[in-house]
C-alpha positions as CSV (number, residue, x, y, z in Angstrom):
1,X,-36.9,80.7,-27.0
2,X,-35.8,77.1,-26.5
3,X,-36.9,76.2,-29.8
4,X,-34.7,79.4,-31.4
5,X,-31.7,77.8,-30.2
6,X,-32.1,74.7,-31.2
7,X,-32.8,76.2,-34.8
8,X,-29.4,78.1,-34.6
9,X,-27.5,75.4,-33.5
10,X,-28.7,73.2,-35.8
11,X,-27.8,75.4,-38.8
12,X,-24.0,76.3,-37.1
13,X,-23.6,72.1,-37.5
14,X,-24.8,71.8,-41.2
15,X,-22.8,75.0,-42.3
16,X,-19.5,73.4,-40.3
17,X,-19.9,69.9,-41.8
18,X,-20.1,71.2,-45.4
19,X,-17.3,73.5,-45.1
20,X,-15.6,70.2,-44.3
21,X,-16.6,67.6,-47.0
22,X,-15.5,70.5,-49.4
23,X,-11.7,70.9,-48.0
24,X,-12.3,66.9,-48.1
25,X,-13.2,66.9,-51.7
26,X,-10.8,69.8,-52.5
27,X,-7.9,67.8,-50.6
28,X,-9.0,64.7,-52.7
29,X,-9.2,66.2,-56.2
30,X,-5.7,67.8,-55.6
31,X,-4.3,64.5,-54.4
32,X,-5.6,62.4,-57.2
33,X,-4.5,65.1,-59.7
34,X,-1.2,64.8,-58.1
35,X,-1.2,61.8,-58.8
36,X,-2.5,62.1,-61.9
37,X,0.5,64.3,-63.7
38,X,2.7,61.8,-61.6
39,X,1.8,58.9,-63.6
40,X,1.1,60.8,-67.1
41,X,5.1,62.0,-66.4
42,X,5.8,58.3,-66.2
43,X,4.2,57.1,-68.8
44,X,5.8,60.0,-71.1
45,X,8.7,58.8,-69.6
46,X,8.4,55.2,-70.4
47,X,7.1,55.5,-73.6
48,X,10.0,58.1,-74.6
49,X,12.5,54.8,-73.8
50,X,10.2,52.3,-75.8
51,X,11.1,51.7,-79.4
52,X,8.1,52.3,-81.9
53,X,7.7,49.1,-83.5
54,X,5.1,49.8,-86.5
55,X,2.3,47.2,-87.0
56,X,2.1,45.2,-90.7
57,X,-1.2,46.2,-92.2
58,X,-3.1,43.3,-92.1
59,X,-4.1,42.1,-95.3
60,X,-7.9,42.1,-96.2
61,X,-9.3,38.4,-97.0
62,X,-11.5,37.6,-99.4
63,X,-14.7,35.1,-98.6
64,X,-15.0,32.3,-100.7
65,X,-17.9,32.2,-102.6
66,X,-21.0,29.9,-101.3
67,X,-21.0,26.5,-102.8
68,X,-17.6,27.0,-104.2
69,X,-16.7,23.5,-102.7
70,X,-18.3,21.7,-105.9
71,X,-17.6,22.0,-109.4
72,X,-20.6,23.5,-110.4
73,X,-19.9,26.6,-108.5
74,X,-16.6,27.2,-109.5
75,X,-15.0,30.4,-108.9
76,X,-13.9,31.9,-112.2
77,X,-10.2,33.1,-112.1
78,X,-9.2,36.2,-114.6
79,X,-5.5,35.3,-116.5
80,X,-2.7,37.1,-114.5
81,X,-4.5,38.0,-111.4
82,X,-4.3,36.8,-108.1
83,X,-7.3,35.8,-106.4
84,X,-7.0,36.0,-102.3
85,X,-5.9,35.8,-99.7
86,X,-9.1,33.7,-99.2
87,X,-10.7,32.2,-96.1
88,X,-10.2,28.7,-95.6
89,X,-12.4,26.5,-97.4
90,X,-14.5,24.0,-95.3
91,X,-15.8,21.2,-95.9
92,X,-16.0,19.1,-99.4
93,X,-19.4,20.9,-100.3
94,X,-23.2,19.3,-101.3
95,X,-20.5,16.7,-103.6
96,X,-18.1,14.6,-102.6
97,X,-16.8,15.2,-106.2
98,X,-13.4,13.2,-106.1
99,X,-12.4,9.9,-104.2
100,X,-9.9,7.9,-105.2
101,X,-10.0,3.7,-106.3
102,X,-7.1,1.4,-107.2
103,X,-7.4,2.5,-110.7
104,X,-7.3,6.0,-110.1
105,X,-4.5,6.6,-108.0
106,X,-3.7,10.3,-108.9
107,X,-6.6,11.6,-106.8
108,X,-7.5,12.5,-103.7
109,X,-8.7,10.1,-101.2
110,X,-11.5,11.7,-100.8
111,X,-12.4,16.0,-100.7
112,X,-11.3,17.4,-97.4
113,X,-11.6,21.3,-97.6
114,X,-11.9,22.0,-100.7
115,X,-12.7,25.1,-103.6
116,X,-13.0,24.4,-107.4
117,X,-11.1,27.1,-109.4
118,X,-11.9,27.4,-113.3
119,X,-10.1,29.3,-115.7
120,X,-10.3,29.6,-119.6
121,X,-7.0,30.4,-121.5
122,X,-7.0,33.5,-123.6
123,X,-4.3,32.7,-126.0
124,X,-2.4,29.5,-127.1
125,X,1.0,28.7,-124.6
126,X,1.7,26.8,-121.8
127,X,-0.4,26.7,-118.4
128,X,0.7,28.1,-115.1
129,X,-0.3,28.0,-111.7
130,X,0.9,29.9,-108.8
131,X,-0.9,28.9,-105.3
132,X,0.6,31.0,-102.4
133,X,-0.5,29.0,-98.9
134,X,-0.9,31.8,-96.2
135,X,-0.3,29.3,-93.5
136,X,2.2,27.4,-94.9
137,X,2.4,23.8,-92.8
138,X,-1.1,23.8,-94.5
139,X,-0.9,20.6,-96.8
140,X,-2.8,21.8,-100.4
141,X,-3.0,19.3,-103.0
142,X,-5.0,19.9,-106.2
143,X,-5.9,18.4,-109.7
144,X,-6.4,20.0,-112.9
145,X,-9.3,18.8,-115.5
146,X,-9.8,20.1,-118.9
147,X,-13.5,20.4,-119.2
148,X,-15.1,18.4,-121.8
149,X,-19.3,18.6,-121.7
150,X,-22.3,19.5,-119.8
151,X,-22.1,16.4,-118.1
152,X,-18.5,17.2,-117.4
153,X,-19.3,17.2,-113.3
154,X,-21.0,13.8,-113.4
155,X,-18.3,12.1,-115.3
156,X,-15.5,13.4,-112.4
157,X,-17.8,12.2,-109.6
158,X,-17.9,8.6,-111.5
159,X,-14.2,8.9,-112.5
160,X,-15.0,8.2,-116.2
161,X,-12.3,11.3,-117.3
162,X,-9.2,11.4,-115.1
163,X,-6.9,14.9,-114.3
164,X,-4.5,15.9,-117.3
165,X,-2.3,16.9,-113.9
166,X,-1.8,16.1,-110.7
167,X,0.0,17.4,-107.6
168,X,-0.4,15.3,-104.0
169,X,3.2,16.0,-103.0
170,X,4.0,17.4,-100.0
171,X,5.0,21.1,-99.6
172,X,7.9,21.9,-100.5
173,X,10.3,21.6,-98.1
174,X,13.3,24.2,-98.8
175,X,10.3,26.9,-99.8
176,X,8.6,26.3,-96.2
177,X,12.1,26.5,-94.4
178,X,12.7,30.1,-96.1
179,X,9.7,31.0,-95.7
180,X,9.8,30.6,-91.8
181,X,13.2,32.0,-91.8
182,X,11.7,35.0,-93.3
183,X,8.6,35.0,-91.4
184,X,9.8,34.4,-88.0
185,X,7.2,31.5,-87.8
186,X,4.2,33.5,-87.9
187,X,0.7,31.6,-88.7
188,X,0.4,34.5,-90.9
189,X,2.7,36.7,-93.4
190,X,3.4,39.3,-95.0
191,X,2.0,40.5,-98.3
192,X,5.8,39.4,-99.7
193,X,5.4,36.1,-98.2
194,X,2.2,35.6,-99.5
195,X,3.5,36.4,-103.3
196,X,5.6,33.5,-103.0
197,X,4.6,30.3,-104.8
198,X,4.4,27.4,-102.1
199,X,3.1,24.8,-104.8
200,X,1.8,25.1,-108.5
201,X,2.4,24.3,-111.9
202,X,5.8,25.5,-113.5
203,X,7.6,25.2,-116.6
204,X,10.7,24.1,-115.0
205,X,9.2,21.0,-113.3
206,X,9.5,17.7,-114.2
207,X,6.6,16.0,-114.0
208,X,2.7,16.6,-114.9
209,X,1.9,13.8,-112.3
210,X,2.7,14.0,-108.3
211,X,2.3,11.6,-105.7
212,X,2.2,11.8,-101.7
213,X,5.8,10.6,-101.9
214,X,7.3,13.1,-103.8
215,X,9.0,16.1,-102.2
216,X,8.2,18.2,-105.0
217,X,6.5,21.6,-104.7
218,X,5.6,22.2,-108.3
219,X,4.4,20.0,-111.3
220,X,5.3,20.7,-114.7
221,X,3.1,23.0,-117.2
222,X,1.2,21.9,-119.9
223,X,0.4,23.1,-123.2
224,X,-3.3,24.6,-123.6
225,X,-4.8,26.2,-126.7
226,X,-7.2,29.5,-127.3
227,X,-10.6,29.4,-125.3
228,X,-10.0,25.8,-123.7
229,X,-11.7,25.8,-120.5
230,X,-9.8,24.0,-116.8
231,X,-11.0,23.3,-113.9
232,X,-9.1,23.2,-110.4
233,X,-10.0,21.3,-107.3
234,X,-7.5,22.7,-104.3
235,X,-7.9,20.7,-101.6
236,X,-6.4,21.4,-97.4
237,X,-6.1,18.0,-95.5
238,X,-5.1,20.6,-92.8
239,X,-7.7,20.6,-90.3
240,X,-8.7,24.3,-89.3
241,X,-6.2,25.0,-91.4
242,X,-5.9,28.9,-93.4
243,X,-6.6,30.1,-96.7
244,X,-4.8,30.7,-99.9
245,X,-3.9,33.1,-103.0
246,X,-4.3,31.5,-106.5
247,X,-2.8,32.9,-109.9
248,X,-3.6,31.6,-113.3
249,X,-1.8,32.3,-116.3
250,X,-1.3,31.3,-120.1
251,X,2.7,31.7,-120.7
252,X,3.7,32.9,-124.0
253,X,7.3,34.1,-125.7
254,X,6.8,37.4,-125.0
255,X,8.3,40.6,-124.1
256,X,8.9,42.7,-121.6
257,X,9.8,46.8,-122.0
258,X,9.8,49.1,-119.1
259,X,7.0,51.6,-119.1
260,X,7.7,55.4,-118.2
261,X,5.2,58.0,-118.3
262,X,7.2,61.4,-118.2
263,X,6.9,64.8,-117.6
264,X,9.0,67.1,-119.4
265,X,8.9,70.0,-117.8
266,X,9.7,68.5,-114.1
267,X,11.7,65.6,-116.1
268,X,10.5,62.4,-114.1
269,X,8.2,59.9,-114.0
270,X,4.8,60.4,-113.4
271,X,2.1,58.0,-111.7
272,X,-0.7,57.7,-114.3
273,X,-4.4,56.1,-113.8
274,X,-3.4,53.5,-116.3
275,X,-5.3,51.0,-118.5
276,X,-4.4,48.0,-120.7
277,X,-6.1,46.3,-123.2
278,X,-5.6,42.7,-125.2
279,X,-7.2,43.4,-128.3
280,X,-6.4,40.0,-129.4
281,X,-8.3,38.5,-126.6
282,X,-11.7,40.4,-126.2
283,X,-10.0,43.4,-124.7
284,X,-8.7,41.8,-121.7
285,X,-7.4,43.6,-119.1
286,X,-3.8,42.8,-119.0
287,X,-3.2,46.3,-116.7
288,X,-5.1,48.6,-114.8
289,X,-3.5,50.3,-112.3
290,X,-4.4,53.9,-110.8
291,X,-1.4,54.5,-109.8
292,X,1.1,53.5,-112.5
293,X,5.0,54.5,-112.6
294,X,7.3,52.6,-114.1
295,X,7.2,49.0,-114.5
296,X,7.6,46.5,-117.1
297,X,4.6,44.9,-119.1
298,X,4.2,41.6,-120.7
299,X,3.6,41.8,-124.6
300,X,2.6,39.1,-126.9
301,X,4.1,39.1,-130.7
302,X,1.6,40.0,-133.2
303,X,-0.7,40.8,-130.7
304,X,-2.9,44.2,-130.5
305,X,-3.5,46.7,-127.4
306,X,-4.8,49.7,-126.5
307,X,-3.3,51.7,-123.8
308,X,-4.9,54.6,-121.9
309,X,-3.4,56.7,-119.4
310,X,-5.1,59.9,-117.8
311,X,-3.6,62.3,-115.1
312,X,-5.2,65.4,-113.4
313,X,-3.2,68.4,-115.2
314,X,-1.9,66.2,-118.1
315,X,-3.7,65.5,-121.4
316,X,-4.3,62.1,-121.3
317,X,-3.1,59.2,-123.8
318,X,-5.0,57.0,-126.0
319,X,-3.0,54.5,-128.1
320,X,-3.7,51.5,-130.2
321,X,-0.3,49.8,-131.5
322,X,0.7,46.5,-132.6
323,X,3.1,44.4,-129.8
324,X,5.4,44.1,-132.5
325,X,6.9,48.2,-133.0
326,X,8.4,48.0,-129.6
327,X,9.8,44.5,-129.7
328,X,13.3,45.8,-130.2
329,X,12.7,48.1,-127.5
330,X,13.7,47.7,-123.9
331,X,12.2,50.6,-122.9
332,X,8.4,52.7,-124.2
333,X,8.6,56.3,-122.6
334,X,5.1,58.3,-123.0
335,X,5.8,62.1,-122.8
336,X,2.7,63.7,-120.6
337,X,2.1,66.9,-122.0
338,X,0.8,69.1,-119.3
339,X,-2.5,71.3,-119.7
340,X,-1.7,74.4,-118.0
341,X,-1.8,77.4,-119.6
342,X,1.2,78.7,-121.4
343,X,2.3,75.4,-122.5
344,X,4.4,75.4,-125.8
345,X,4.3,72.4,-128.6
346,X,6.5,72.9,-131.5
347,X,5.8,71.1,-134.2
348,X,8.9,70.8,-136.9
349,X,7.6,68.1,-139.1
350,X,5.0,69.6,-141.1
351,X,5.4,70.0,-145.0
352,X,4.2,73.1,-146.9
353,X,4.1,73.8,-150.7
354,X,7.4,75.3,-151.0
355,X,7.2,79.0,-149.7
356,X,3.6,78.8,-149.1
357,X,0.8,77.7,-146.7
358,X,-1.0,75.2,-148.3
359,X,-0.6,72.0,-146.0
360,X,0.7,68.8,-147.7
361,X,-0.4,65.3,-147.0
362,X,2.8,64.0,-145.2
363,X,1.5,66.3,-142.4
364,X,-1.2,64.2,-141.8
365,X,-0.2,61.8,-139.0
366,X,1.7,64.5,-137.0
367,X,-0.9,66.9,-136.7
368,X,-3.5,63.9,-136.2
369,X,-1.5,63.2,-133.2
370,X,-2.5,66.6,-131.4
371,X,-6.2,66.1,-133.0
372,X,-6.6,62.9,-130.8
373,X,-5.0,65.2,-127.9
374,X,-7.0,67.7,-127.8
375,X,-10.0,65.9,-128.6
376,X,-10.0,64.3,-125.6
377,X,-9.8,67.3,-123.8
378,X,-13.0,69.2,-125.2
379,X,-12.3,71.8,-122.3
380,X,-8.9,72.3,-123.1
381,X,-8.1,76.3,-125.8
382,X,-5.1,76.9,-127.6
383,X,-3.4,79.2,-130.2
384,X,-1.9,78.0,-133.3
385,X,1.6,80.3,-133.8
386,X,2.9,80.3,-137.4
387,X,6.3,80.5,-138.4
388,X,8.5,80.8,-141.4
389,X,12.5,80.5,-142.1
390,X,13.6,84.5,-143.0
391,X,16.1,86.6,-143.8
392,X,14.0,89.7,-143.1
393,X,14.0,90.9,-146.2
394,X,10.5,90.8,-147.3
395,X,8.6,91.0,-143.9
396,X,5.1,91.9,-144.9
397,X,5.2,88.6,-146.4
398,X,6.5,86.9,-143.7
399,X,4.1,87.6,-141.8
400,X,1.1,86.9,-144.1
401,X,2.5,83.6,-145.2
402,X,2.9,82.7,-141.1
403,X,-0.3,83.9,-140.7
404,X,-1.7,82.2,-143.3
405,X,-0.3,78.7,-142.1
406,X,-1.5,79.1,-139.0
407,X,-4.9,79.1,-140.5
408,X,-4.2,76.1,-142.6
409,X,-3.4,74.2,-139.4
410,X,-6.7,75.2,-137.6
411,X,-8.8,74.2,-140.6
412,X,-7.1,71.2,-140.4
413,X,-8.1,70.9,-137.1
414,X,-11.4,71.9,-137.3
415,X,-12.0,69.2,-140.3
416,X,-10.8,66.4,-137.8
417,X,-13.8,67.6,-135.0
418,X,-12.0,70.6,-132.9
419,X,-14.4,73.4,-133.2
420,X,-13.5,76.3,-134.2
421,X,-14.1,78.8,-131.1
422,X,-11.3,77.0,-129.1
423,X,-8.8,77.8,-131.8
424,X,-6.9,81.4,-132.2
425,X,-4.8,82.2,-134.6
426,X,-1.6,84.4,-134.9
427,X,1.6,84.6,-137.3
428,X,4.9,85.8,-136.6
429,X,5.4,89.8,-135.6
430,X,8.1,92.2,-136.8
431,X,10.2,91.9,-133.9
432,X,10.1,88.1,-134.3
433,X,10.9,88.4,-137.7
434,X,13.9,91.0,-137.2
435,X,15.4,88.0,-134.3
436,X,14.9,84.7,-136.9
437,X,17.1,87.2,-139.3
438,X,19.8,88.0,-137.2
439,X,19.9,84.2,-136.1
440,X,19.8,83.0,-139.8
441,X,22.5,85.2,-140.7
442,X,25.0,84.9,-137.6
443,X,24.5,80.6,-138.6
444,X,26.0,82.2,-142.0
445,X,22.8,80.9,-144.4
446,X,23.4,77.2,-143.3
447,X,21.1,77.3,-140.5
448,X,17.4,77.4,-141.2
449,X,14.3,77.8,-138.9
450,X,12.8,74.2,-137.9
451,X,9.7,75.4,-136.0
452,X,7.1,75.8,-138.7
453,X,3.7,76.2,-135.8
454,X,3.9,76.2,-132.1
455,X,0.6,74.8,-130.4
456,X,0.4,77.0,-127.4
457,X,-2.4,76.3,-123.7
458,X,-4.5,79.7,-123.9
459,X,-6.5,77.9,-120.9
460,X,-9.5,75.9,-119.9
461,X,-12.6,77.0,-121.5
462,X,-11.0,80.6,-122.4
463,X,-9.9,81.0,-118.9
């Protein structure tokens, strides 16, 4: 019996103390979730009052190659196109390349941090060199070779051939004062900061040769010819100092038209997946840009390109033309022509025998124009609409000599590599025949129908 109540008492005592860790732990959860919604509401409230201040994208650096601290690792630079923001170079390399004697004053002391650039011109002109510091209380000096032999690295290392420039100035002073003005003397900048030129080669300086006493940023340009080959050294005497962007180019009279792909039905620009070739110069790439506006593009005289520009929806363009039709131009607008279906293209300059459908060679380069358009576009059907100028008054031959151009136009498509089963055919009907009458006659006989064959999107691949 004794033993029975001690049982039951101990079990009244265990149910008792967990009835009150729960209201403990209830008490405690409610409390803390008080508390909680009490700060979330402040922090809503605090961050309500805060301005949003948005952060700069921070710009992606580019490692220097291995070894690119000697000349026989130099890193190749492409005409036009900005290599960096690097990482800072460090060290002088396996070489200690350049060092300085009384009889070679133009050079470094000796290599600090330094990366060897080279760079081959792709046309005759006069050299530039753009070096944008992204630090820019860095001190960057550099030296510019012309290569000569095989043995070209050994000779600079015993200073038998000496830079045909030389720049040891310090930085430019007003540049580095705007630049900190701008920057709000940040180590680093933004991507605008870091497109302006602290130091380089220019064709408004004054001199090829700089020493550490001058206060100029820039030495002057000088004049290189087809496929020569230069090297540059760029050294920082900045210790644990930043990196740099570099630009090379080759400066030419040249010209410079705005560029404007357009839509005609929305009528605006479009951005285009666009691509440039110098045809002149191995096919470089002087653009290629995916998502090309508007902008203008530097052309050489005489020079020869080929320009291709695509756009989901649009048939794309593929042109080859000589610098020299647009250099009276300040402006080249391509028209893309969209590939949707129900898309109209008359075509008014097309010559016919007189009355008839026989096609006659001054037709040629219009209609190869559409050829190469819809070439390109293998996936692409259409319908090829004929058209005559009528009165009315004969309109069963109306309509067979429409017909009967239409035809002519597909065969001359189908000669130049469209086949046949994405072409239709179809000349003009009665009722369209009765309206070109009426519209002939209200102009009074001195107004004649231009439109000799519509091209018109029947869809992709018959759909």
């Amino acid at each position: 019996m004794k033993r029975f109540i001690v049982a039951l008492l101990v079990c009244v005592l265990t149910l008792c103390v967990g009835n009150l860790q729960a209201q403990t732990k209830k008490t405690t959860t409610t409390t803390t979730s008080s508390k909680a919604k009490t700060t979330s509401s402040k922090s809503k409230k605090s961050s309500s009052n805060q301005k949003v201040v948005k952060e700069e994208p921070q710009i992606e650096e580019v490692a220097l190659p291995f070894n690119s601290n000697d000349c026989l690792f130099a890193v190749e630079l492409k005409p036009n196109v900005p290599f960096g923001p690097t990482t800072a170079p460090q060290g002088a390399g396996r070489m200690m390349e350049i060092m300085a004697d009384k009889n070679h004053p133009c050079l470094f002391e000796h290599e600090h941090n330094s990366v060897w650039y080279k760079f081959r011109a792709p046309y005759n002109g006069d050299l530039v060199i753009d070096i944008m510091q992204t630090n820019p209380e860095d001190d960057y000096d550099f030296l510019v070779y012309k290569y000569t032999n095989d043995y070209f690295s050994n000779q600079i290392i015993q200073n038998k051939i000496s830079p045909v420039a030389s720049n040891l100035s310090a930085v430019d002073t007003v540049k580095l004062a705007a630049m900190k003005a701008n920057s709000k003397n940040k180590k680093h900048f933004s991507r605008k900061d870091l497109e302006t030129p602290m130091t380089g080669m220019h064709l408004d300086a004054k001199s090829k040769m700089l020493t550490k006493k001058s206060m100029d940023g820039f030495i002057k340009s000088i004049p290189v010819r087809k496929d020569e080959v230069y090297y540059i050294v760029l050294d920082n005497l900045s210790q644990k100092g930043s990196g740099h962007t570099i630009k090379v180019n080759v400066h030419v009279e040249s010209f410079s038209p705005l560029i404007v792909f357009y839509d005609p039905v929305a009528k605006k620009a479009v951005d285009v997946d666009l691509l440039i070739l110098e045809k002149n110069t191995n096919n470089r790439e002087i653009v290629k840009n995916p998502k090309f506006k508007s902008g203008r593009i530097d052309f050489v005289p005489n020079f020869s390109y080929t320009l291709y520009a695509k756009k989901d929806g649009y048939f794309s363009i593929y042109k080859d033309f000589n610098a020299n039709i647009f250099m009276d131009d300040t402006a080249m607008r391509f028209i893309m022509n969209r590939t949707e279906k129900g898309t109209v293209f008359p075509i008014t300059d097309l010559y016919f025998e007189s009355g008839e459908s026989e096609l006659l060679p001054e037709s040629d380069t219009t209609l190869l124009n559409y050829v190469s358009m819809f070439r390109n576009h293998p996936d692409v059907t259409f319908e090829v609409k004929g058209y005559v100028a009528t009165y009315g008054l004969d309109m069963e031959y109306d309509q067979r000599v429409s017909l009967a151009r239409a035809e002519s136009v597909k065969a001359f498509f189908v000669s130049n590599g469209i086949a046949a089963s994405r072409i239709t055919v179809e000349g003009m009907t009665p009722s369209e025949i009765k309206k070109a009458a009426t519209a002939a006659f209200n102009q009074k006989g001195n107004s004649r129908q231009d439109t000799k064959v519509c091209l018109i999107i029947t869809g992709m691949n018959g759909k």
